[in-house]
ZAFIKOL-389616 format. One record per residue: y, z, x negated of N, C-alpha, C in turn. Coordinates in steps of 0.02 Angstrom, whole numbers, padded with zeros to 5 digits. Each point is the difference from the previous one (the first is absolute). Layout:
! ZAFIKOL-389616
       nY       nZ       nX      caY      caZ      caX       cY       cZ       cX
        Y        Z        X        Y        Z        X        Y        Z        X
...
This chain:
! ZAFIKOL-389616
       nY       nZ       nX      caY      caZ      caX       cY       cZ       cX
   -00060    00000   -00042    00060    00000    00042    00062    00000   -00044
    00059   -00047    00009    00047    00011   -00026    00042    00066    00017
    00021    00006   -00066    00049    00073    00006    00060   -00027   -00045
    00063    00034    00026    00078   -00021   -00024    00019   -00012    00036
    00057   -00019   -00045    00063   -00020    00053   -00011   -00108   -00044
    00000   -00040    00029    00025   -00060   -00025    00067    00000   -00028
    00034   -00059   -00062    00051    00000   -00024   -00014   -00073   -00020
    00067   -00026   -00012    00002   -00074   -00049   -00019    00029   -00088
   -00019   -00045   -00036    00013    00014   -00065    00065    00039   -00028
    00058   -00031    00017    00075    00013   -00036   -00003    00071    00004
    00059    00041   -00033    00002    00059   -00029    00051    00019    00044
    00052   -00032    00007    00085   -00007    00005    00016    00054    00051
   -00036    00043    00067    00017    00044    00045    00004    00066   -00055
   -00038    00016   -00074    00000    00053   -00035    00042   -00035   -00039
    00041   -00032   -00035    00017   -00015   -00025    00093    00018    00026
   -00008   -00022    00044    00075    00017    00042   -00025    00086   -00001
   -00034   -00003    00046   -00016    00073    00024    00035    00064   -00087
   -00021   -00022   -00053    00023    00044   -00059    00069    00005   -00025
    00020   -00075    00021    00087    00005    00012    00055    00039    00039
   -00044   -00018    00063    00031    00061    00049    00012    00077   -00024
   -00079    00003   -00032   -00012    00078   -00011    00051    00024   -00044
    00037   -00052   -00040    00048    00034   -00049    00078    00015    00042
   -00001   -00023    00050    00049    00032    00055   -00013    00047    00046
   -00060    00002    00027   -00001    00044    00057   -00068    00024   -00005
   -00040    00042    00008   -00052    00055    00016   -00033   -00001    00055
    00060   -00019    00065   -00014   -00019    00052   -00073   -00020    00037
   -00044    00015    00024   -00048   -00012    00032   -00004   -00005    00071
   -00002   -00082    00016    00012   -00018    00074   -00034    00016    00043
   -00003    00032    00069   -00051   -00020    00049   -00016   -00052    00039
    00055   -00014    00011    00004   -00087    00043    00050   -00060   -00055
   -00055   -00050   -00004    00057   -00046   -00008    00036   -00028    00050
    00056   -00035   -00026    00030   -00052    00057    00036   -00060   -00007
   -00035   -00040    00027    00037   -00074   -00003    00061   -00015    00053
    00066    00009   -00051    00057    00020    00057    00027   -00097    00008
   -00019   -00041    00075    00011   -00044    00027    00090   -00008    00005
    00019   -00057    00010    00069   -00021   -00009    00026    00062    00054
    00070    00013   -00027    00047    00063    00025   -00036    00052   -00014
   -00068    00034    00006    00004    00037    00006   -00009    00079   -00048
    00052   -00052   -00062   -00004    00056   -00052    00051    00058    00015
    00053   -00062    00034    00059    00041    00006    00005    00032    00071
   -00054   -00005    00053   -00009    00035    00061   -00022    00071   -00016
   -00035    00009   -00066   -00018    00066   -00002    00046    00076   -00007
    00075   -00047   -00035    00039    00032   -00004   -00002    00057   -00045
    00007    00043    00006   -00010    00083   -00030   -00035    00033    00021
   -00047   -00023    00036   -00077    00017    00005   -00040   -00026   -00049
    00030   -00020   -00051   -00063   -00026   -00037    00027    00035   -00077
   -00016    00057   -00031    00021    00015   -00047   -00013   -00021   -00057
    00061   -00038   -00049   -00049   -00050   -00063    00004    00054   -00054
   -00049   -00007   -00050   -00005    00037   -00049    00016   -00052   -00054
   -00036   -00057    00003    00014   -00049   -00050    00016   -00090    00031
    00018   -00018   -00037    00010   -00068    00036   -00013   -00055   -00050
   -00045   -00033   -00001   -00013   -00043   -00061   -00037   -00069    00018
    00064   -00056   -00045   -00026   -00064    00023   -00061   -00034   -00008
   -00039   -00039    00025   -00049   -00017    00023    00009   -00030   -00101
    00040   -00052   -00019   -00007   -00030   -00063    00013    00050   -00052
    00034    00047   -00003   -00006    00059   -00053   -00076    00033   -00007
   -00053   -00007    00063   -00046    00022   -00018   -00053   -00060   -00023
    00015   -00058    00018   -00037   -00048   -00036   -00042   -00032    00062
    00041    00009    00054   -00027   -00041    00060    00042   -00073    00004
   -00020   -00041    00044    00009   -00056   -00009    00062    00029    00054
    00064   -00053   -00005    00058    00011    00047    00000   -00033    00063
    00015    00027    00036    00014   -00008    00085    00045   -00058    00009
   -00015   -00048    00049    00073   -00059   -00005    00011   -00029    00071
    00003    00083    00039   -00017   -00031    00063    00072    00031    00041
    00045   -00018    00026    00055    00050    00043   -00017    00057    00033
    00020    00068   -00005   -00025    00036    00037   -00073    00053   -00048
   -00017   -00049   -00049   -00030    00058   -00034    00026    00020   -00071
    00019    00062    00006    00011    00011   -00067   -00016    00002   -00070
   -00068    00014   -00016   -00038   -00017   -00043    00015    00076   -00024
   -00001    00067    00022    00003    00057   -00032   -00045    00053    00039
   -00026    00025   -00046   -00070    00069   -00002    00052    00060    00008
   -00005    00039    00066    00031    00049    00009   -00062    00078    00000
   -00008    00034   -00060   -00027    00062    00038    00031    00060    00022
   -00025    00039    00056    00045    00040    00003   -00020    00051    00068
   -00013    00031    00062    00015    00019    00039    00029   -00003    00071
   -00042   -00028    00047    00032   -00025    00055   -00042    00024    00060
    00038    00056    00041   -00005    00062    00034   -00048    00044   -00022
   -00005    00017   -00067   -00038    00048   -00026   -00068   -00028   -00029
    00001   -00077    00008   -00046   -00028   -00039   -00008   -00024   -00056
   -00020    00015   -00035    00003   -00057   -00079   -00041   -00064    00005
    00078   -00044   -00035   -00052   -00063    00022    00039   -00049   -00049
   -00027   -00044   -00007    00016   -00050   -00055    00003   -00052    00059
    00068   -00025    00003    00031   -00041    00049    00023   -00094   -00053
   -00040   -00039    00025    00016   -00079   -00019    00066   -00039    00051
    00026    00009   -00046    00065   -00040    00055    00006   -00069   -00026
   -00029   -00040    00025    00000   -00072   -00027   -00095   -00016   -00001
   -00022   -00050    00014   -00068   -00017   -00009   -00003   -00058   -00025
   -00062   -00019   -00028   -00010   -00065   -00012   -00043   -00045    00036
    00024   -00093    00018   -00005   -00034    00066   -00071   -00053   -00025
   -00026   -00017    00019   -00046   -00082   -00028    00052   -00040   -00003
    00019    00001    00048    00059   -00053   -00014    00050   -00027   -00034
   -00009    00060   -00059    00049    00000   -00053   -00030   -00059   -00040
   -00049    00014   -00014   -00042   -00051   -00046   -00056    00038   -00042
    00006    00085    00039   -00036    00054   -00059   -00102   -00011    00047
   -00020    00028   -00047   -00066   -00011    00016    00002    00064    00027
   -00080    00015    00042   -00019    00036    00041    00012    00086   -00028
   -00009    00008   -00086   -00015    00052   -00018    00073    00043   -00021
    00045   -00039    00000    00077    00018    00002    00013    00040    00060
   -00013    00001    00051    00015    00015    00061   -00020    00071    00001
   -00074    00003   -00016   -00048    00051   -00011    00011    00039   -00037
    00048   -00021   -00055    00015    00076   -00050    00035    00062    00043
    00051   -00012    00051    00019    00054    00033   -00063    00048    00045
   -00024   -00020    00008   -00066    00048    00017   -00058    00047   -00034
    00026   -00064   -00058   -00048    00013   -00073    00030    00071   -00016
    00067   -00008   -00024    00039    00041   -00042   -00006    00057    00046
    00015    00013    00058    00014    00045    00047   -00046    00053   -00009
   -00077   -00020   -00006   -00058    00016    00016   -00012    00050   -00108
    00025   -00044   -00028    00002    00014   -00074    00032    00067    00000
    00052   -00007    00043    00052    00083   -00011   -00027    00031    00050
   -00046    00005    00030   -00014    00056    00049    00012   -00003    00061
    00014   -00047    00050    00006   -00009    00055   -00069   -00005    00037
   -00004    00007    00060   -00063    00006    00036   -00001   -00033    00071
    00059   -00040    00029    00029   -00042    00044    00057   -00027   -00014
   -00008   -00078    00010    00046   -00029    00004    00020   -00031    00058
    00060    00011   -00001    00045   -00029    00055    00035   -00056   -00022
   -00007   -00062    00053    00009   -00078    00000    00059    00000    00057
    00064   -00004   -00004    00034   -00030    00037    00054   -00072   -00015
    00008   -00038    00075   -00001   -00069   -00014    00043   -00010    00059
    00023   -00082   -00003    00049   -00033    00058   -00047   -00056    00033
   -00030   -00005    00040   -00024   -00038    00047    00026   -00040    00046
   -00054   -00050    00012    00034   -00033    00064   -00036   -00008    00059
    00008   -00005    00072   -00038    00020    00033   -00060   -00077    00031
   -00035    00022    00021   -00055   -00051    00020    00005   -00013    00065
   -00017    00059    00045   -00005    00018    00064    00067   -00002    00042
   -00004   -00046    00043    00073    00015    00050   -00007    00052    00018
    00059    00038    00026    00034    00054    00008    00005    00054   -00028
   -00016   -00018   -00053    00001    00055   -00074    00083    00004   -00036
    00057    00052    00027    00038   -00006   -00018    00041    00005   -00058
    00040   -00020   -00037    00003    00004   -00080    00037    00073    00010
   -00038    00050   -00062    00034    00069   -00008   -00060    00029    00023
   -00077   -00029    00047   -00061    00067   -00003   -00028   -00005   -00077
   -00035    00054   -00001   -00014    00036   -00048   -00083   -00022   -00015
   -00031   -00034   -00035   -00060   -00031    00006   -00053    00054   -00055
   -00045    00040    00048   -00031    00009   -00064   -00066   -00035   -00010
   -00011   -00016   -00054   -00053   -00046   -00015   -00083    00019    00004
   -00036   -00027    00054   -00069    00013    00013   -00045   -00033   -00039
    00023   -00062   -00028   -00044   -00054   -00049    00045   -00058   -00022
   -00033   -00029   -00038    00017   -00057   -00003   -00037   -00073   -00011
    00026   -00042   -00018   -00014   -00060    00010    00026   -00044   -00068
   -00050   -00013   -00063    00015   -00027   -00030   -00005   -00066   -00015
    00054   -00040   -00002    00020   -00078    00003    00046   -00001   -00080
   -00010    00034   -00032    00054   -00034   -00068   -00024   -00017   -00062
   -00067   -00034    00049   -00019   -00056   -00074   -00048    00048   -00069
    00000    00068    00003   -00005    00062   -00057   -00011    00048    00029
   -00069    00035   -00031    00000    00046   -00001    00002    00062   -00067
    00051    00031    00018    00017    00053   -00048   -00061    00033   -00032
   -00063   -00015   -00008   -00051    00065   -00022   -00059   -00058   -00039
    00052   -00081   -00019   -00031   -00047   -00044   -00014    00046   -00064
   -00055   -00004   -00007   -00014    00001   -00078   -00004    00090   -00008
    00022    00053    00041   -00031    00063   -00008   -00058    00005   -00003
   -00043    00064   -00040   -00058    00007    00011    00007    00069   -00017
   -00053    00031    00045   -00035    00087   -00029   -00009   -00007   -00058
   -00017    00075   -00020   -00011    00013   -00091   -00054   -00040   -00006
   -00062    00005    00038   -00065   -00034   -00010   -00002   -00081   -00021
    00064   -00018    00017    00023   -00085    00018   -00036   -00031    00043
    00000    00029    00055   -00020   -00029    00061    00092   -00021    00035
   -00009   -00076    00031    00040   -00013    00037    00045    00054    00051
    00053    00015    00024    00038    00038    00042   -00014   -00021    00056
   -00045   -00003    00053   -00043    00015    00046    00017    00046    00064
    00065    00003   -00013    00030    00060    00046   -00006   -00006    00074
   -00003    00065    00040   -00016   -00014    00048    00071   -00019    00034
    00025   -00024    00042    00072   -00014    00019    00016    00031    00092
   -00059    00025    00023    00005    00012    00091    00047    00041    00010
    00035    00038   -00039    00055    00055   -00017    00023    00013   -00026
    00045   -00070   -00031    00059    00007   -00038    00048    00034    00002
    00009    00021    00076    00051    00038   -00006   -00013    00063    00048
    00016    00049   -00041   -00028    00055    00037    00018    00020    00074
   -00065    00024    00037   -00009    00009    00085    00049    00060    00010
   -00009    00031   -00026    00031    00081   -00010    00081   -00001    00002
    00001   -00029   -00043    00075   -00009   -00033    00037   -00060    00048
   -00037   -00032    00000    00019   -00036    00065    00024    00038    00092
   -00046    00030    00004   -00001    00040    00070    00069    00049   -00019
    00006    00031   -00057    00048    00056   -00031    00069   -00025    00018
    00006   -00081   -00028    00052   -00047    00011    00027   -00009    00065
   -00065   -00029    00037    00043   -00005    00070   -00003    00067    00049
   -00011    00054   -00024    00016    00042    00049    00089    00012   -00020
   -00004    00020   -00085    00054    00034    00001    00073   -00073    00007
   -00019   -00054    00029    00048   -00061    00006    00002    00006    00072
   -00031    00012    00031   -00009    00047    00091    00062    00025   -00002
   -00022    00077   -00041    00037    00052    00007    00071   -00017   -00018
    00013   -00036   -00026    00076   -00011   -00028    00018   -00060    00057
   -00035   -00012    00044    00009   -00087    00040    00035   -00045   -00030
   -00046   -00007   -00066    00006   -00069   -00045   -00032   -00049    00051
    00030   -00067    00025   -00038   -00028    00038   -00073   -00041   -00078
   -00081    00008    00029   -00029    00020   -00050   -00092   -00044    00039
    00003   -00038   -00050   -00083   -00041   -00005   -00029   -00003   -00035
   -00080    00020   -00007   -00030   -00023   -00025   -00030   -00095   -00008
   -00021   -00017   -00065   -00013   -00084   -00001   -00017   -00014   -00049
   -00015   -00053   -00028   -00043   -00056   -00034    00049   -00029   -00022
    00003    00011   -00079    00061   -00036   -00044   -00048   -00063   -00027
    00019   -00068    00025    00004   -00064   -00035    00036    00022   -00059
   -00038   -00017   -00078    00044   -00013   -00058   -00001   -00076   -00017
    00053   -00050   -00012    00014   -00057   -00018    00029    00000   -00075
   -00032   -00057   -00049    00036    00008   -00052    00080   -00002    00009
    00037   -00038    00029    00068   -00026   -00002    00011   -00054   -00054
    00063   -00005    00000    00052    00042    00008    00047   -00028    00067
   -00042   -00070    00018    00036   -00036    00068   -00044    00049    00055
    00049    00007    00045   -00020    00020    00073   -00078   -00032    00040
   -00003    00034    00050   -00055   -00048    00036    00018   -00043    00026
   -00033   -00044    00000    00002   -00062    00067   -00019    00022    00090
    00036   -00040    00051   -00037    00018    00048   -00071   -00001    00023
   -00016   -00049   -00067   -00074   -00021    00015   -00050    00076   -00016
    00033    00043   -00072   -00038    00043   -00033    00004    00053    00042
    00056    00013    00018    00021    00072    00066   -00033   -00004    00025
   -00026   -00067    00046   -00042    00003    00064   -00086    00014   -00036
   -00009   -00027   -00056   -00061    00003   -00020   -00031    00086   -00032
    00069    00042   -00010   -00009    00057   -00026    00008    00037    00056
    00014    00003    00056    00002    00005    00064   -00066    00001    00030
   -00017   -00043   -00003   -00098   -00031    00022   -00040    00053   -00052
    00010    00029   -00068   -00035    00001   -00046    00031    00071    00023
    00011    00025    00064    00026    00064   -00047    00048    00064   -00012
    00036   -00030   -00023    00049    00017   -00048    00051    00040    00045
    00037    00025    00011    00075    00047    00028    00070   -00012   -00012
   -00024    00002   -00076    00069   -00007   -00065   -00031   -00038   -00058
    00045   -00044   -00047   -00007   -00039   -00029    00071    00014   -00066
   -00035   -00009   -00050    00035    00044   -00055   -00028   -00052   -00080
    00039    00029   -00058   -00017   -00038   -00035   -00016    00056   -00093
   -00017    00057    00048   -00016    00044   -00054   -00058    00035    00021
   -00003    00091   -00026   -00027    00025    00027   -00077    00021   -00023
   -00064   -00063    00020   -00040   -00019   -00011   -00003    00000   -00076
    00013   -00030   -00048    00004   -00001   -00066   -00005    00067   -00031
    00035    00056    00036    00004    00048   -00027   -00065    00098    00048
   -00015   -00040    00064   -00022    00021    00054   -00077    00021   -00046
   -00023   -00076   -00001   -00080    00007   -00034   -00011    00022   -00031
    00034   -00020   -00077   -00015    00041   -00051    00028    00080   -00002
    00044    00044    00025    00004    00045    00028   -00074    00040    00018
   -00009   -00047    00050   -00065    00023    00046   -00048    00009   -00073
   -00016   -00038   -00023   -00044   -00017   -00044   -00017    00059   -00049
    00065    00046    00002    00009    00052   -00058   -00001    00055    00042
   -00016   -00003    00058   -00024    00067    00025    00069    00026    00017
    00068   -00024    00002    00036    00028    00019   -00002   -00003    00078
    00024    00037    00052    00017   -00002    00066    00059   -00068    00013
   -00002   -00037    00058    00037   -00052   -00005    00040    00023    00054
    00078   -00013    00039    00039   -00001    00053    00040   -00049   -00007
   -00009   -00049    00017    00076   -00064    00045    00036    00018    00066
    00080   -00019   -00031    00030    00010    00048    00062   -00028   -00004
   -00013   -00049    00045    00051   -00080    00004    00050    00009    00059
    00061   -00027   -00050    00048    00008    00077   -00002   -00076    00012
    00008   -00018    00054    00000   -00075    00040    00066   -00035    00012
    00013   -00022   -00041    00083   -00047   -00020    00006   -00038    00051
   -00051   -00041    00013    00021   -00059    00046   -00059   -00012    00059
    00029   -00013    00053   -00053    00003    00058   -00033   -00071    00006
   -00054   -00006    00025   -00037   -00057    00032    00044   -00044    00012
    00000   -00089   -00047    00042   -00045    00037    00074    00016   -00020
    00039    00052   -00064    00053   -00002   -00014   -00008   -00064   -00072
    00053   -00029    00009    00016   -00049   -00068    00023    00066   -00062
   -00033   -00007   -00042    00045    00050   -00059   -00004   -00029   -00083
    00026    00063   -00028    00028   -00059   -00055   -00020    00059   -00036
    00001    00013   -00084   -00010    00078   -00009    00067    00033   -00006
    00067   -00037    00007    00060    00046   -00008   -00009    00033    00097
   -00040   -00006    00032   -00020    00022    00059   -00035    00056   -00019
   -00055   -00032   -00040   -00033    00053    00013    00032    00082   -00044
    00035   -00013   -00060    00038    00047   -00010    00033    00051    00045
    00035   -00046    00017    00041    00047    00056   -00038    00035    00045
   -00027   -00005    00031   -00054    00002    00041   -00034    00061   -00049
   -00030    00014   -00035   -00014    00048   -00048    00015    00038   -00007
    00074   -00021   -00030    00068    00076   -00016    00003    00042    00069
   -00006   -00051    00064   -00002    00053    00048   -00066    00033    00038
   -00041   -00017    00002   -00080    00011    00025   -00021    00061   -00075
    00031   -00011   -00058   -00031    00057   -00042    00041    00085    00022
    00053   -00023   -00001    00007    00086    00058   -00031    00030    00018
   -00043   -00035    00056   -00040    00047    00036   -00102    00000   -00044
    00002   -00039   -00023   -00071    00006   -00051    00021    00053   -00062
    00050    00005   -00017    00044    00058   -00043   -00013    00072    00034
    00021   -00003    00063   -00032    00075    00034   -00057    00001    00000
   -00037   -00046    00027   -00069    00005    00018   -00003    00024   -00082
   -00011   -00039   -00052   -00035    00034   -00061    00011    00065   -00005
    00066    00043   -00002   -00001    00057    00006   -00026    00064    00029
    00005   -00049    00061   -00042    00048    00058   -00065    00002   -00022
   -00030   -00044   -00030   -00089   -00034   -00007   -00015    00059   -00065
    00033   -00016   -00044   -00034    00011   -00070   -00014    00077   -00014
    00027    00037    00026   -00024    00074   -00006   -00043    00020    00034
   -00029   -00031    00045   -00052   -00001    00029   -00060   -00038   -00009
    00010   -00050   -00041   -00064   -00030   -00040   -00055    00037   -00034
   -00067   -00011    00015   -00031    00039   -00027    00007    00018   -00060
   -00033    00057   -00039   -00014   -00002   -00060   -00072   -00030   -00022
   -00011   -00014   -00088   -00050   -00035   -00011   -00047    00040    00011
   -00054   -00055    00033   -00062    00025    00023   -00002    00016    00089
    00048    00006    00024    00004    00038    00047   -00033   -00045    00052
């Protein structure tokens, strides 16, 4: 029987990971992939201890609007957490395992869930832009899968099981406490598309048939391999644009800056109540 955790060959998540250490001590419980706006929704709920660019540590740079390309650790409502503000896209031109270092690294410093949040677009008519999507599965369409070329210590292929990528628990945790705050709030099936062009009406309708809820162009890349490492997974997408809107991404920005507000509370409200490991 295989035993481990799977990994790619490369070194580079300990490699960063020893850089950090010469700034901060810090040991995360949650990571977080902070989605367009919503670095700055957290406000002063998010206490930084350190702030350090993605290329000072020897990551490849961000070249996307809206992400910053900086590793924040620090404290956010009494949590320690090593917060990614900026991610990396397929669409950039980076391969599958670029994407994956933020999960990598996360998991390297001590985190034990990661949190995936993202800007979506909606599938389903009457899905209004501003609900709160949390993610039940997904649906991979981007050409790659992130867990090419991992293998267990034994070197057996990465074989992973995938029926619960994202955790049931943490999920249920999500939409109660998005209830309680009357975040308007769904569960769904994230379509990932490589990009970086939009869908067609032809693909909507076909991810529609196949599926899908919300349709996104991240996420996934970083979801699996996550999963893969035994960390706990949570998505949680705000919905920019509704069923049948024309958008552009200076749309979907905006649209972001304001829909991360309220995914900004929700994290707060959420994260002190996340289990601990093992739990």
């Amino acid at each position: 029987m295989t035993v481990g955790l799977p990994a790619p060959a490369d070194r580079t998540p300990h490699t960063v990971a020893a850089r950090i250490r010469e700034e901060s001590t810090l040991v995360p419980r949650v990571g977080l992939v902070l989605g367009s706006g919503l670095a700055g929704a957290l406000g002063d709920a998010l206490a930084v201890e350190s702030t350090l660019a993605y290329t000072d540590l020897g990551l490849p740079p961000t070249s996307v609007p809206g992400h910053a390309g900086t590793l924040l650790l620090g404290d956010l409502a009494g949590v320690p957490v090593v917060a990614f503000s900026g991610r990396y896209h397929l669409y950039e031109g980076h391969d599958p395992e670029v994407p994956a270092l933020l999960p990598r690294l996360a998991q390297v410093l001590g985190a034990h869930t990661m949190v995936l949040t993202a800007a979506v677009g909606g599938l389903v008519p009457g899905l209004a832009a501003g609900t709160v999507v949390v993610v039940r599965d997904h649906i991979n369409l981007m050409g790659a899968v992130p867990l090419l070329g991992w293998r267990y210590p034994d070197g057996m292929p990465a074989f992973v099981n995938a029926e619960a990528v994202y955790d049931p628990a943490l999920r249920t945790l999500t939409m109660d406490r998005a209830l309680a705050m009357d975040l308007p709030v769904i569960e769904g099936v994230y379509a990932a598309m490589r990009g970086p062009a939009f869908e067609t009406p032809a693909e909507v309708a076909m991810l529609a048939r196949m599926g899908a809820s919300v349709v996104g162009m991240s996420v996934v890349p970083e979801s699996l391999p996550a999963h893969a490492l035994g960390l706990r997974v949570l998505g949680i997408c705000s919905l920019t644009n509704a069923f049948g809107d024309h958008v552009t991404h200076e749309d979907v920005l905006r649209a972001s800056n304001t829909t991360a507000a309220a995914i900004g509370r929700l994290l707060v409200d959420l994260l002190p109540r996340l289990p601990s490991e093992g739990a």
